[in-house]
C-alpha positions as CSV (number, residue, x, y, z in Angstrom):
1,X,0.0,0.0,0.0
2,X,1.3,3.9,-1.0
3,X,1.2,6.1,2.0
4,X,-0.3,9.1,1.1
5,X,-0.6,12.9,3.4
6,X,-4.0,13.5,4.3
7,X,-3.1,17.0,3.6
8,X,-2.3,16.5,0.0
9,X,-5.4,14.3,-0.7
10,X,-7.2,15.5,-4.2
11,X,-11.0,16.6,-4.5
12,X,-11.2,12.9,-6.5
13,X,-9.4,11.0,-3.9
14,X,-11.5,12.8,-0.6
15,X,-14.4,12.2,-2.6
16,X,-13.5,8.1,-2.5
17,X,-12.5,7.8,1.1
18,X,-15.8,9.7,2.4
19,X,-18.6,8.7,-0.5
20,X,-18.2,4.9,-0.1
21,X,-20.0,3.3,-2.7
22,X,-21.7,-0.3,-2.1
23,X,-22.7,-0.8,-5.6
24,X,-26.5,-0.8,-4.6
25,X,-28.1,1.9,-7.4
26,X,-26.4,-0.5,-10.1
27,X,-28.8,-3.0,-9.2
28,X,-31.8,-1.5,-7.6
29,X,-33.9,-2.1,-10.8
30,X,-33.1,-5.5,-11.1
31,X,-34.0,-6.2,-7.3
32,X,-37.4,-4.0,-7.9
33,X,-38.5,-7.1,-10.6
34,X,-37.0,-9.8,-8.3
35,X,-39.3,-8.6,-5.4
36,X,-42.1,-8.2,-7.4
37,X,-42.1,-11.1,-8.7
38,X,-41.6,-12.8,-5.0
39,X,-45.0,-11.0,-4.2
40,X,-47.0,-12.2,-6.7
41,X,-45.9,-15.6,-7.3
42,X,-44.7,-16.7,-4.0
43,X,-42.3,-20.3,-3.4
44,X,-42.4,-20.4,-7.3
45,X,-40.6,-17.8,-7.5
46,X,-38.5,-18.7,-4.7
47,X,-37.4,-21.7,-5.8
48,X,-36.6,-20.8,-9.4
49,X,-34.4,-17.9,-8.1
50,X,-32.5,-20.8,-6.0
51,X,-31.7,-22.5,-9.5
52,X,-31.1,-19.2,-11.4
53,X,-28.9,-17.7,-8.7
54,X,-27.5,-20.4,-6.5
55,X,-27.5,-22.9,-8.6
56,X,-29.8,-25.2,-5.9
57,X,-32.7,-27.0,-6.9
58,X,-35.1,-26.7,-3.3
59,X,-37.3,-29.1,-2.3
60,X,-38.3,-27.8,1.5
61,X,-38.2,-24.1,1.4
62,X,-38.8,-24.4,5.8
63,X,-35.2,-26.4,7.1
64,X,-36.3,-25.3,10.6
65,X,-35.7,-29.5,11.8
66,X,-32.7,-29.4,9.9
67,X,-31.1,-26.8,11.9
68,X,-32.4,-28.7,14.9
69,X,-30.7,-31.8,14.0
70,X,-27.6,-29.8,13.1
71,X,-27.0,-28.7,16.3
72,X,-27.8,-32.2,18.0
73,X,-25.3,-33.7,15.7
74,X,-22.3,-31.3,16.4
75,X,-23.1,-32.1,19.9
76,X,-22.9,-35.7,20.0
77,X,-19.5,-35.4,18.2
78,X,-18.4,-33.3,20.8
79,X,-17.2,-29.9,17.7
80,X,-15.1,-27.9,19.5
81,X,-16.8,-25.5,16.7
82,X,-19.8,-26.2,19.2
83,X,-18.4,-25.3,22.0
84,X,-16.9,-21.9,20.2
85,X,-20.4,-21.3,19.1
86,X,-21.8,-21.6,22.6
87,X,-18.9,-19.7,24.4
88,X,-19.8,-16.5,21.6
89,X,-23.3,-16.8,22.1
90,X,-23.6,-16.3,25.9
91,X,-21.1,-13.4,25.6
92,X,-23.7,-11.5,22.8
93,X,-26.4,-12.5,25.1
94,X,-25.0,-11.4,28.4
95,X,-23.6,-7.9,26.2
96,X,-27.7,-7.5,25.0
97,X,-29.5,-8.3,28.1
98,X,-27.5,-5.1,29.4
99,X,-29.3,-3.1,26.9
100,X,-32.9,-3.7,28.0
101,X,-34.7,-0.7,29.2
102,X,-37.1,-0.5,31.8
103,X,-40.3,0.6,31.9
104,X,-40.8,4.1,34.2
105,X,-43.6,6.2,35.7
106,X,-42.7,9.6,37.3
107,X,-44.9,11.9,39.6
108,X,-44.8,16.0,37.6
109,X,-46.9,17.9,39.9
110,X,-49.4,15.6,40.1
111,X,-49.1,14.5,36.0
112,X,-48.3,11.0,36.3
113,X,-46.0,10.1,33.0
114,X,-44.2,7.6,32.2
115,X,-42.8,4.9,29.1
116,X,-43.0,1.4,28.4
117,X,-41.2,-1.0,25.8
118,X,-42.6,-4.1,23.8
119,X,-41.1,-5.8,21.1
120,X,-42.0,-6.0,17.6
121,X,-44.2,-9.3,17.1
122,X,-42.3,-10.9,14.3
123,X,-38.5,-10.1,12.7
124,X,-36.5,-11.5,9.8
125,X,-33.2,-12.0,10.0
126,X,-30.8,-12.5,7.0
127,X,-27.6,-14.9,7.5
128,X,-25.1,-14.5,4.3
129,X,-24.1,-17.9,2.7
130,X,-22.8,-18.6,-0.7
131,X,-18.9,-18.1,-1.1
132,X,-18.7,-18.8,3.3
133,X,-20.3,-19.4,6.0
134,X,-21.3,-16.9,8.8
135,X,-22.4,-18.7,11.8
136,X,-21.7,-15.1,14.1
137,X,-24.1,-13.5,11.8
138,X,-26.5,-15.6,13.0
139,X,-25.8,-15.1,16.9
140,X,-25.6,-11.1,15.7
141,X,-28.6,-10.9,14.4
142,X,-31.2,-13.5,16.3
143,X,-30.0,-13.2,19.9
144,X,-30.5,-9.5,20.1
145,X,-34.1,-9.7,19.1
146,X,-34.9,-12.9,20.8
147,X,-33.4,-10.8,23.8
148,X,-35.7,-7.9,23.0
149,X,-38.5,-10.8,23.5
150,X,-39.7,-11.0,20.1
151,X,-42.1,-13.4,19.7
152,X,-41.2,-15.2,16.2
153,X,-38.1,-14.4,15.5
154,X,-37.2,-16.0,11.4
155,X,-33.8,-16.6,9.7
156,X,-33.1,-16.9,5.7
157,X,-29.7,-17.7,4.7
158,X,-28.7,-19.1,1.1
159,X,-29.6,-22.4,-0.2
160,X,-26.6,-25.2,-1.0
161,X,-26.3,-28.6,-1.5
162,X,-24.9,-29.2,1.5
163,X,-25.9,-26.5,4.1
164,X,-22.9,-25.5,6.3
165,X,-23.5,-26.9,9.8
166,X,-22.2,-25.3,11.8
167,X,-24.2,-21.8,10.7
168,X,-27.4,-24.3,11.0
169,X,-26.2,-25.0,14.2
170,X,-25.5,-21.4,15.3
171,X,-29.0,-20.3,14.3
172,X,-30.7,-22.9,16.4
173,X,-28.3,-21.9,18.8
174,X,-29.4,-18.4,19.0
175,X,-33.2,-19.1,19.3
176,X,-34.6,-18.4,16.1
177,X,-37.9,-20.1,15.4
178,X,-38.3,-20.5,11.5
179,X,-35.3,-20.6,9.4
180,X,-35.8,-20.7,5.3
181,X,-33.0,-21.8,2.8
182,X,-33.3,-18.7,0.7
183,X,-30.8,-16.0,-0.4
184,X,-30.1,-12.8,-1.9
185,X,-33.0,-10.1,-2.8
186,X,-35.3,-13.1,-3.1
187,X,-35.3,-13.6,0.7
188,X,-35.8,-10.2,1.7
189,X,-39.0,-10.0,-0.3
190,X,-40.1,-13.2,1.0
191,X,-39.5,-12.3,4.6
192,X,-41.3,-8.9,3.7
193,X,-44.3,-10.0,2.4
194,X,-44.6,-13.5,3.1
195,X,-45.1,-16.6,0.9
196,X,-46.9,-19.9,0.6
197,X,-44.1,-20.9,3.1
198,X,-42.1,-18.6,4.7
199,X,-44.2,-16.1,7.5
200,X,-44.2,-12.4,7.0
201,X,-42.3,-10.5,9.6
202,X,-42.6,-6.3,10.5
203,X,-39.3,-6.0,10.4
204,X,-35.9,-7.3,8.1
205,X,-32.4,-6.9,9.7
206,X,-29.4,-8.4,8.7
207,X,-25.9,-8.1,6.7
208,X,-26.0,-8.9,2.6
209,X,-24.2,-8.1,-0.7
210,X,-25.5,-5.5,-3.0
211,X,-28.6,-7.3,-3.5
212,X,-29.7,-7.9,-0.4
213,X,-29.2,-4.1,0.6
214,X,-31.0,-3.0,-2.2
215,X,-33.9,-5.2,-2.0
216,X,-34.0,-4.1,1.6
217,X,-34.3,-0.2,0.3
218,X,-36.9,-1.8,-2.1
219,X,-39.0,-3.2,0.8
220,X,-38.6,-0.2,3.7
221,X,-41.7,1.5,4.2
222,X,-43.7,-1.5,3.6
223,X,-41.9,-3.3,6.3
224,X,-39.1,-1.6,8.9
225,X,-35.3,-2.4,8.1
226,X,-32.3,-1.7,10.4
227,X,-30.3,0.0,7.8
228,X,-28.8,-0.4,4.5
229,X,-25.0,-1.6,5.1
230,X,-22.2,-1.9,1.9
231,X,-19.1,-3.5,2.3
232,X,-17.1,-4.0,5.6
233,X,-14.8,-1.1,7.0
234,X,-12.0,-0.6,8.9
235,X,-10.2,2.7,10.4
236,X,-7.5,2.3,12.7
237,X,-5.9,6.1,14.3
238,X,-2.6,5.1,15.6
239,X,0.0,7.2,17.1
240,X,4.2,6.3,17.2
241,X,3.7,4.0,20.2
242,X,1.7,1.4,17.9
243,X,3.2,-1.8,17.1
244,X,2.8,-1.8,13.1
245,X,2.3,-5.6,12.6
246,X,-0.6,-5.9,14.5
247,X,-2.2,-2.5,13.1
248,X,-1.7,-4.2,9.7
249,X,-3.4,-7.4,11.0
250,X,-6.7,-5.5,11.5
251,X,-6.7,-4.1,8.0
252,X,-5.8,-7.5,6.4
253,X,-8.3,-9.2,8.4
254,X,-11.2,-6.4,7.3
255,X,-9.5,-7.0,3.5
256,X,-10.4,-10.5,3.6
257,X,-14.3,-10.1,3.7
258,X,-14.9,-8.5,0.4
259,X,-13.1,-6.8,-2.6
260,X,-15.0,-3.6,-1.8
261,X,-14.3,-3.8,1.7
262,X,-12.3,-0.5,2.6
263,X,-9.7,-0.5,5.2
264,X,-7.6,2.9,6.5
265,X,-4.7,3.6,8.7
266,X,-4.1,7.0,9.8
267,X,-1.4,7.9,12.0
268,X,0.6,11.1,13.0
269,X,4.0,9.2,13.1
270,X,5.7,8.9,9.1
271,X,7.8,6.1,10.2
272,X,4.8,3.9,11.5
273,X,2.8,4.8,8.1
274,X,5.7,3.3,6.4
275,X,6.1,0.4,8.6
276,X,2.4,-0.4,8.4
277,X,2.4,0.1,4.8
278,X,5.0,-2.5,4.2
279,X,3.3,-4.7,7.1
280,X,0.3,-4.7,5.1
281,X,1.8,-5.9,1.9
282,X,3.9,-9.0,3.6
283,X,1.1,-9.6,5.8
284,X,-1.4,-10.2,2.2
285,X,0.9,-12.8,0.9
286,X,0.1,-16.1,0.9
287,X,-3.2,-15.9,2.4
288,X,-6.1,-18.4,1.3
289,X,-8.6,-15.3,0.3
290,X,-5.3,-13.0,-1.4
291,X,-7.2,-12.2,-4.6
292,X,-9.5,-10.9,-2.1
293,X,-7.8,-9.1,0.4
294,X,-5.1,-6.9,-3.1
295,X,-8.6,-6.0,-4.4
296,X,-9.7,-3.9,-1.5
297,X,-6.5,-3.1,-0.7
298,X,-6.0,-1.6,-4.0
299,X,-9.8,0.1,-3.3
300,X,-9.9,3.9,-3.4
301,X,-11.5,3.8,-0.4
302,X,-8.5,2.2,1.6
303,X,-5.2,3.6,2.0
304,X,-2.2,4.4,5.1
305,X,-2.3,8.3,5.4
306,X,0.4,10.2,7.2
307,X,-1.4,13.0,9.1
308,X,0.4,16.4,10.6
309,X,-1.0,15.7,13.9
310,X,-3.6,13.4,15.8
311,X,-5.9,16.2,15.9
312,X,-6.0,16.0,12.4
313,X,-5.5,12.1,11.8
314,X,-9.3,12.4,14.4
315,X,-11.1,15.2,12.0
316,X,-10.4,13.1,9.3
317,X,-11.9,9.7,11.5
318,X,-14.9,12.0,12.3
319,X,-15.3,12.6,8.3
320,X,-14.7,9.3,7.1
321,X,-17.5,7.8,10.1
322,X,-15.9,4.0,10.2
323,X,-18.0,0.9,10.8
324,X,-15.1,0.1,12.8
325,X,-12.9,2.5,14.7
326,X,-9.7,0.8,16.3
327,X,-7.9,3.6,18.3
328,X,-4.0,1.9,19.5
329,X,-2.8,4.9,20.8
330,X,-0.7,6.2,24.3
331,X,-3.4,8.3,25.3
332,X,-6.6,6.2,23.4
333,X,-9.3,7.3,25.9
334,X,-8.8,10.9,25.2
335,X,-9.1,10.3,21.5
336,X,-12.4,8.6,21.9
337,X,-13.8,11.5,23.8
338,X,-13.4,13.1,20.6
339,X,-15.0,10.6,18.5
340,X,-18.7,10.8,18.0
341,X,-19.0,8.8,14.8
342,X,-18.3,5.3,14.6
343,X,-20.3,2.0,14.6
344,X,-17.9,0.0,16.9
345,X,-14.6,1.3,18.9
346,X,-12.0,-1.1,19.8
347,X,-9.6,0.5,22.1
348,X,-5.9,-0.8,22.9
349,X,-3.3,-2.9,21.1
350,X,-5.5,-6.3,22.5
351,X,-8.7,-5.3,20.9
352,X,-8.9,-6.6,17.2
353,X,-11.7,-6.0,15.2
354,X,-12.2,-9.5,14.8
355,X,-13.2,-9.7,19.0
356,X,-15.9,-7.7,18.0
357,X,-16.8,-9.7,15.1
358,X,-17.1,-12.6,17.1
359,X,-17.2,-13.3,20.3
360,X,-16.4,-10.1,22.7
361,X,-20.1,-9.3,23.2
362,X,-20.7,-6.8,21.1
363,X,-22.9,-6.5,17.8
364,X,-20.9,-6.7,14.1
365,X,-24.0,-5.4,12.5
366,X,-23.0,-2.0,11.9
367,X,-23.5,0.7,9.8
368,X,-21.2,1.6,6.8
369,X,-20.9,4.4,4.3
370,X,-20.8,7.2,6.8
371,X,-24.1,5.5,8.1
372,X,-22.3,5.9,11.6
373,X,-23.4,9.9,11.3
374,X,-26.3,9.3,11.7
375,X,-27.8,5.4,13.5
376,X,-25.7,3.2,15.8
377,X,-25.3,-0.8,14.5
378,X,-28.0,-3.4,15.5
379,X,-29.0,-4.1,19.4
380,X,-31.9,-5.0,21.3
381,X,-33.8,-1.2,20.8
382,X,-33.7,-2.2,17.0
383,X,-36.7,-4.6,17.9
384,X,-38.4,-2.4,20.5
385,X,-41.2,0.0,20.3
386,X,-41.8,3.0,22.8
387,X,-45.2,3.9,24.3
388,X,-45.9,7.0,26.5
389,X,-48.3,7.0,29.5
390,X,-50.0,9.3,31.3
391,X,-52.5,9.6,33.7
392,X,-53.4,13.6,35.1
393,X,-55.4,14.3,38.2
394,X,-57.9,17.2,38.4
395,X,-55.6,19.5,39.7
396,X,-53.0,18.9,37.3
397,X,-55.7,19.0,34.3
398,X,-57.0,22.4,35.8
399,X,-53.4,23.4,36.1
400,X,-52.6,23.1,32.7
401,X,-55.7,23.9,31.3
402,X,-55.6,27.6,30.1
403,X,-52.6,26.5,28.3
404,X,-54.2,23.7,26.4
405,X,-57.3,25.5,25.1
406,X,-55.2,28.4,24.4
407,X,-52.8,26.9,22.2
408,X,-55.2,24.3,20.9
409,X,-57.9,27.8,19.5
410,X,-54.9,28.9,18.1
411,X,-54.2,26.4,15.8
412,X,-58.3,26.2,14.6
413,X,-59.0,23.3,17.1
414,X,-61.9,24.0,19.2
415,X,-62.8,20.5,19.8
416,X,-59.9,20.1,21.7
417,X,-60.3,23.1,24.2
418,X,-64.2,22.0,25.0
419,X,-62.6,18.6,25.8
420,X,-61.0,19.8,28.4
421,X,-63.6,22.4,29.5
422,X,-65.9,19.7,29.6
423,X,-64.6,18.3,32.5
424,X,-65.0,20.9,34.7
425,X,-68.5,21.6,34.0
């Protein structure tokens, strides 16, 4: 990898690093006849997108049992994967159960108010397949919303002719309660609106390729989505006291997902942005997915910049709004006070990204593209729903109402004065 100043960056090449492109307009018409045709001509559809696309012919749609029998199976054998699976899990669930709120009621001068929580009734979850297998996607996405309580909680993931295990296993791990060998746009829709088969939810969450992302722009508003995600990030601010072998770990490791993935170093220290640079490039050799990990590292997205200082090396982290922030500097907890945008923060030199991704507790589903401005990454209020109460006593009625009637006349709304004056008649 070139190191580059962030000083000297072009229009062009700002333009790159900040306006990530997942490659979802490309496609969005295509997914628009892919849904439709979902909608009107249900498992039909469904399983004649598995032959066109996967390449699966599908008898059951519903492999609910087989994930059932999955798990049983990697039991009996005693999988260490098992056991990895089960150790992950009970982190995620112990990080999630943290994040229930609880309901409240306050006295305001005799105005009793207060808000509760339910959870959504039914939620889709989409597990990636095809060219791996992503049994933590499954923990990511179920256990969070079986935390939240949901009632029916359904998994898709891609069809194969042999389905991967231990991602079967992982699923039935997690609690989900319907799971549907289906993939790409096609499972969206069908999660969406519901098929012969496969049970409409209220609400689709999960990680996909440019199909999936689009089809879940296609669907929102008909049905809620967490977000639209592109390809995985990476952003590690480092200062001279990083080690550069394991700062080039992280961005190797994020390389490996996807050819579009984008992975960034920034640091304030020219020898370290050297050293990473050349870490990175010895570090890529070799490896199983290389093809892989050279095409995003040779994305315009991803790059080592030398910055003039760390003030600067964090303006530009604040700009570029990573899915994942690592911070391995001397003084990282004053860095992060300065950080307000960022999906996931892993502090230290003993945090990789790839804790996060699996099995430190927290969620991977984050947001990408600058998303981070603007919505954290998935948890258990991603399946909840607010309610206020209130309950007023005469006095605090009476108290309040001169200014009720008075603002409601003002905006044309009689009705909702004499409701008020009604009760003191």
């Amino acid at each position: 990898m070139d190191v580059r100043a962030v000083a000297d960056l072009s229009p062009a090449e700002r333009r790159a690093l900040f306006e990530r492109d997942a490659g979802v307009e490309a496609v969005r018409e295509d997914v628009r006849g892919i849904v439709e045709r979902v909608r009107e001509e249900g498992d039909v559809a469904l399983r004649e997108f598995a032959e066109e696309f996967d390449g699966v012919s599908v008898g059951n749609i519903e492999i609910t049992d087989d994930a059932e029998r999955a798990h049983a199976e990697l039991d009996d054998a005693g999988n260490p994967v098992l056991d990895a699976v089960r150790d992950a899990a009970a982190n995620i669930r112990a990080f999630h159960e943290r994040q229930r709120p609880e309901d409240w009621r306050d006295d305001f001068d005799g105005r009793e108010l207060g808000r509760r929580f339910r959870p959504i009734g039914r939620a889709g979850v989409y597990v990636p397949g095809g060219a791996a297998a992503y049994p933590s996607s499954a923990l990511m996405g179920v256990i969070p919303a079986a935390v939240a309580g949901v009632d029916h909680v359904a998994v898709a993931t891609p069809p194969a002719e042999e389905a991967d295990p231990v991602t079967l296993a992982a699923i039935h791990e997690a609690g989900a309660d319907a799971v549907y060998q289906i993939g790409g746009a096609q499972a969206v829709a069908a999660l969406a609106y519901g098929t012969e088969t496969v049970t409409g939810v209220q609400k689709v969450v999960g990680p996909g390729n440019k199909w999936v992302t689009a089809a879940k722009g296609v669907v929102q508003g008909d049905v809620e989505i967490d977000f639209l995600a592109g390809p995985s990030e990476v952003l590690v601010l480092a200062d001279a006291t990083a080690d550069p072998e394991p700062v080039a770990a992280d961005l190797v490791a994020q390389a490996e997902h996807d050819p579009n993935a984008s992975v960034v170093a920034v640091t304030d220290d020219a020898g370290l942005a050297d050293a990473v640079a050349d870490a990175v490039d010895a570090q890529a050799a070799g490896r199983e997915r290389e093809e892989t990990i050279r095409a995003a590292l040779d994305n315009e997205a991803s790059g080592v910049l030398h910055a003039r200082s760390m003030s600067e090396a964090v303006l530009f982290a604040e700009e570029y709004a990573p899915e994942h922030l690592s911070i391995v500097a001397d003084d990282d907890e004053a860095l992060l006070d300065r950080i307000t945008n960022a999906g996931s923060v892993f502090l230290g030199p003993y945090s990789p990204v790839a804790a996060g991704d699996y099995a430190a507790g927290t969620n991977h589903v984050l947001p990408t593209n600058g998303g981070a401005k603007r919505y954290g990454g998935l948890s258990v209020d991603t399946f909840l729903r607010s309610s206020t109460v209130q309950r007023l006593d005469r006095d605090a009625l009476s108290d309040l109402s001169e200014t009720i009637t008075t603002l409601a006349e003002a905006e044309g709304l009689e009705a909702h004065a004499e409701s008020v004056r009604k009760r003191f008649e």
